[in-house]
C-alpha positions, -999 to 999 in steps of 0.1 A, spaced: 251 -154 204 224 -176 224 234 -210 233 217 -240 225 218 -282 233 201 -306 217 187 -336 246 165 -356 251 139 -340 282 132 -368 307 89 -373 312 75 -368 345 75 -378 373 109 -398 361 127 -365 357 114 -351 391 126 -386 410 162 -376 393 159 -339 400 149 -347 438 189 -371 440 203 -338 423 188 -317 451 199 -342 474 234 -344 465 236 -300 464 222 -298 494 247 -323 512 280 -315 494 274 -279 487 272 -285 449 246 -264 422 261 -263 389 242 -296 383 210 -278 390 212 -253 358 198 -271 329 165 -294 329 170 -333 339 180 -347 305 207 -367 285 229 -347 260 228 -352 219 249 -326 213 264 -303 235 259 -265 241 270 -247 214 265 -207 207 249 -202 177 242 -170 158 203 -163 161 195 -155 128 205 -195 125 180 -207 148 148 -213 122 168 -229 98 187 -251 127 151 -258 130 144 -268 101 177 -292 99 170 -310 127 133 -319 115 144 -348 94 163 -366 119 127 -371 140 111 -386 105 143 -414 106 134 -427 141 105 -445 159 100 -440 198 117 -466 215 125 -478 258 153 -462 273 167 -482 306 189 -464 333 209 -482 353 226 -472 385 252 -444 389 291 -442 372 314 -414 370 339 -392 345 370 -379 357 366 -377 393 343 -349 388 310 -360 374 286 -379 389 255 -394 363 227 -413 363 240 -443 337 220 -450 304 220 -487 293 236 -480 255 220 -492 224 219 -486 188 186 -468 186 198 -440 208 235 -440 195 222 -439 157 201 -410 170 228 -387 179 251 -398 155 218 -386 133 218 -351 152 258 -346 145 257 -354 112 232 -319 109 259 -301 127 288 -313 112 274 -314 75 258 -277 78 291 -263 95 274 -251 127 298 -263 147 327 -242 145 353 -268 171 343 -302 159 371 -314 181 347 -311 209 323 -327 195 301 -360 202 323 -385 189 326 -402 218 291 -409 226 285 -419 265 246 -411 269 241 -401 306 224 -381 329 243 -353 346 237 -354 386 267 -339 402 295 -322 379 312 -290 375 315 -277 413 327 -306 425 359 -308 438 384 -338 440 374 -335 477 340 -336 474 338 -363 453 359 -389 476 326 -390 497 301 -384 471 314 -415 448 316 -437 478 280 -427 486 265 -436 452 287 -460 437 273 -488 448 233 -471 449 208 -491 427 184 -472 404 168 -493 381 137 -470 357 132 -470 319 109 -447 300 102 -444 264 121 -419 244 99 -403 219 110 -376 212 144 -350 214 142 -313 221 160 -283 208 166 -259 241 182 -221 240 197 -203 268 176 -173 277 207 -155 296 196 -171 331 178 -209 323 175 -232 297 141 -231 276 128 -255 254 125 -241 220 113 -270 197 102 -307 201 106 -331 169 84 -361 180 98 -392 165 81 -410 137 94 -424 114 66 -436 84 59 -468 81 80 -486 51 57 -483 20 49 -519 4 48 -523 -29 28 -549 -41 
């Protein structure tokens, strides 16, 4: 069954600035697993899903783009999980949490998700620089390298992408552009 995650793909040349730290950081500390998927923050997690699902996962998801408007996304700085992961950290707000609240719902509701345990409930929107490969002893060094690092970018977020696993690299399948219509006025 192909895999699939649901993100939000970072423009360019934002996403090549934070590919170029991940780079950084794998060539230093002998880290790669980072380096797989595309620079992006997660709105649902990778999840094998039979193919003959895909058009219609398609389809589900298509909705969710007509319930949002584009909106500024600020990063801020570096934080960790678990002494293992090492992220670029996304300022939260309601737009983007109500988006992948928005995405779950289409998982949870249509039963694609077969361990809902593991699901997004705890949504912590970041992005991914170091995680994986790293060991408790690599990451003494590499947390007290970027802990205190200032990054300070924004970019507008208009729009979340659908990727599948192609057996080596992560390919974009689908983009739903977000638009929501304008309210109608009645008069």
């Amino acid at each position: 069954m192909p895999l699939y995650l649901t993100a939000i793909l970072l423009p360019s040349p934002l996403s090549e600035e934070i590919d170029d730290i991940r780079k950084e950081i794998s060539s230093k500390y002998n880290v790669y697993a980072a380096l797989k998927p595309p620079v992006h923050i997660t709105l649902y997690r990778p999840l094998s899903i039979p193919l003959t699902t895909e058009k219609n996962l398609i389809q589900l998801l298509k909705p969710v783009a007509f319930m949002h408007n584009s909106f500024e996304q600020k990063l801020q700085n570096f934080d960790s999980f678990n002494n293992k992961t090492l992220f670029v950290h996304c300022v939260k707000q309601p737009i983007l949490n109500n988006l992948q609240k928005d995405i779950s719902a289409v998982f949870h509701k249509n039963k694609l998700d077969p361990d809902e345990n593991k699901s997004n409930s705890s949504f912590h929107p970041h992005i991914t620089i170091a995680f994986r490969d790293v060991t408790p002893e690599i990451f003494i060094p590499l947390w007290a390298e970027y802990k205190n690092r200032k990054l300070k970018r924004s970019f507008t977020i208009d729009r979340f992408t659908l990727l599948r696993h192609d057996g080596k690299k992560w390919q974009a399948l689908e983009e739903f552009l977000l638009q929501k219509p304008e309210e109608l006025k009645l008069f």
